[in-house]
C-alpha positions in Angstrom: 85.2 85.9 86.1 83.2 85.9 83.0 80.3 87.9 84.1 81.8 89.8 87.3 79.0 88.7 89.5 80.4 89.2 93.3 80.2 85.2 94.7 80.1 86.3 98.7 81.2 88.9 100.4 83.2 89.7 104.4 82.0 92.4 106.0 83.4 91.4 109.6 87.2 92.9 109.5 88.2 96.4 108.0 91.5 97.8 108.2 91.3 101.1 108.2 94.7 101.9 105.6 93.0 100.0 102.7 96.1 97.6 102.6 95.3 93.9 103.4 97.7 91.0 103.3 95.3 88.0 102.7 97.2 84.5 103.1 95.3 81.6 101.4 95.7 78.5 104.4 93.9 75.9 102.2 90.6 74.3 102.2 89.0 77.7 101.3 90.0 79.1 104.4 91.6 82.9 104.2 94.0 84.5 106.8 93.2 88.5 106.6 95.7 91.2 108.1 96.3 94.6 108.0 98.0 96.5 110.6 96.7 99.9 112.1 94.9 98.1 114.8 92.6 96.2 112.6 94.5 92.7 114.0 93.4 89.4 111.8 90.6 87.3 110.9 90.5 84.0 109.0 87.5 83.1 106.9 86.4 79.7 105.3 84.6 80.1 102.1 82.4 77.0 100.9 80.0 76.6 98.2 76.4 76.1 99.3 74.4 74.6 97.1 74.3 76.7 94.3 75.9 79.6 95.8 78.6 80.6 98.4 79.1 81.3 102.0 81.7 82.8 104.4 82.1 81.9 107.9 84.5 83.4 110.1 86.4 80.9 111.8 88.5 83.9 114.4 89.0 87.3 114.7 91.6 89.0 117.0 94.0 91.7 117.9 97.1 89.2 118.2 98.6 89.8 114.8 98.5 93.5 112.9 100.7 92.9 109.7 101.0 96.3 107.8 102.8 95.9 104.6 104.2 92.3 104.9 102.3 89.2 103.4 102.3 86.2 106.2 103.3 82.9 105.2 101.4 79.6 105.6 103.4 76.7 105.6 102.8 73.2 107.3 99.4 74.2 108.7 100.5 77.2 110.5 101.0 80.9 109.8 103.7 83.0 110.4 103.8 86.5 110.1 106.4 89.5 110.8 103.5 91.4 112.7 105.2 94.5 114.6 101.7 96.7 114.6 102.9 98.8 117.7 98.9 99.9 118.0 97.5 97.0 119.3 98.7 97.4 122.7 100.1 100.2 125.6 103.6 97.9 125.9 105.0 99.8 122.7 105.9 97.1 121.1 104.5 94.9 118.7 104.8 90.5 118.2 107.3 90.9 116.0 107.9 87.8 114.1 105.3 85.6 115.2 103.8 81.8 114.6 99.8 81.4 114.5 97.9 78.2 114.6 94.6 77.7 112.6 92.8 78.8 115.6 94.2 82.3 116.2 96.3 81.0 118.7 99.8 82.5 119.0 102.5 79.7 119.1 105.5 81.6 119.6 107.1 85.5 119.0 110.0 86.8 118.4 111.4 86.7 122.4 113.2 90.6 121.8 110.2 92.4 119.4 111.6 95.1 117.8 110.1 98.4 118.7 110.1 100.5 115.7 107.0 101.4 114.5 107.4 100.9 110.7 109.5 97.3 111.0 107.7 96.2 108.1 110.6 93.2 107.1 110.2 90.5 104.3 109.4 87.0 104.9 109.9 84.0 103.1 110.0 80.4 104.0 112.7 77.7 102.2 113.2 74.1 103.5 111.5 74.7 106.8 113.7 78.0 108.0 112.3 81.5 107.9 114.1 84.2 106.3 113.3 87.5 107.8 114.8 90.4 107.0 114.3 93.5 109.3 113.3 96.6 107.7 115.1 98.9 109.9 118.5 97.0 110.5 119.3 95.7 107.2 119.9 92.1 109.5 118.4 89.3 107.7 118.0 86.5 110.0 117.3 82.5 109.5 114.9 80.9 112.1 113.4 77.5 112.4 110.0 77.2 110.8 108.4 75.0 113.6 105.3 76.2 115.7 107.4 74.6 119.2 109.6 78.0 119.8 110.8 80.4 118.2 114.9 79.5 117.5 117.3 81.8 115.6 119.3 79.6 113.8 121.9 82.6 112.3 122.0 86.4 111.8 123.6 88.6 109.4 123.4 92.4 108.3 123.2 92.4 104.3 121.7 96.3 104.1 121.9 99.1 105.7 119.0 102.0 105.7 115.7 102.3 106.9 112.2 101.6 105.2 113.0 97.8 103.8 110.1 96.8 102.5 110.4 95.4 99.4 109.7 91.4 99.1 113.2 89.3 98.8 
């Protein structure tokens, strides 16, 4: 910071809408998303003697979140990743659990199939609160990388385009 000297650089992941959701995971390890078929990467940064490196610890197509910061909580990573362009199916992972590995643990089992469901997430004494961008429903579900269980449901908004952080 005092002399602006770039440390290390990435150059293994580009999104191509210049809107990237990094997610520090600890231990210098950073979860990088972005939607428009750009998928994630994590990266560990360590120092090296006196300088830095950057190793890239997984890349993949499995999670593609556009506006939506994921969450890392008890070393996994959950994310409300409905990038309907990684795949022909039409439908994106919708809210989804990662491990450390890039290995998806569990999605939502009905993902939502509109292409700009771009819902909030935030995590509070081990439940996920999601609210969908498109319904206004703002459900609870269990933050726990076994299964993906809905614990309640309810529409608070109405409208379309609910992207704004709770």
């Amino acid at each position: 910071a005092a002399t602006g000297k770039k440390l290390w650089m990435y150059k293994g992941w580009k999104v191509d809408n210049p809107i990237a959701s990094p997610t520090d995971c600890g231990q210098g390890r950073i979860f990088i998303t972005g939607g428009y078929k750009s998928g994630c990467a994590m990266v560990q940064v360590k120092k090296d003697g006196e300088g830095w490196k950057v190793e890239e610890l997984f890349k993949n197509k499995d999670c593609g979140a556009r506006s939506v910061k994921p969450v890392f909580y008890k070393d996994y990573i959950y994310a409300n990743s409905n990038d309907l362009k990684l795949n022909d199916t039409g439908k994106g992972n919708a809210l989804m659990c990662m491990d450390l590995t890039g290995k998806v643990k569990w999605t939502d089992a009905t993902p939502n199939d509109q292409e700009d469901e771009n819902g909030s997430i935030l995590i509070a004494d081990g439940k996920i609160y999601h609210l969908t961008s498109e319904t206004g429903a703002l459900r609870l579900v269990s933050a726990a990388p076994d299964a993906y269980k809905e614990l309640a449901k309810a529409d608070v908004t109405t409208g379309k385009n609910i992207w704004a952080p709770m």
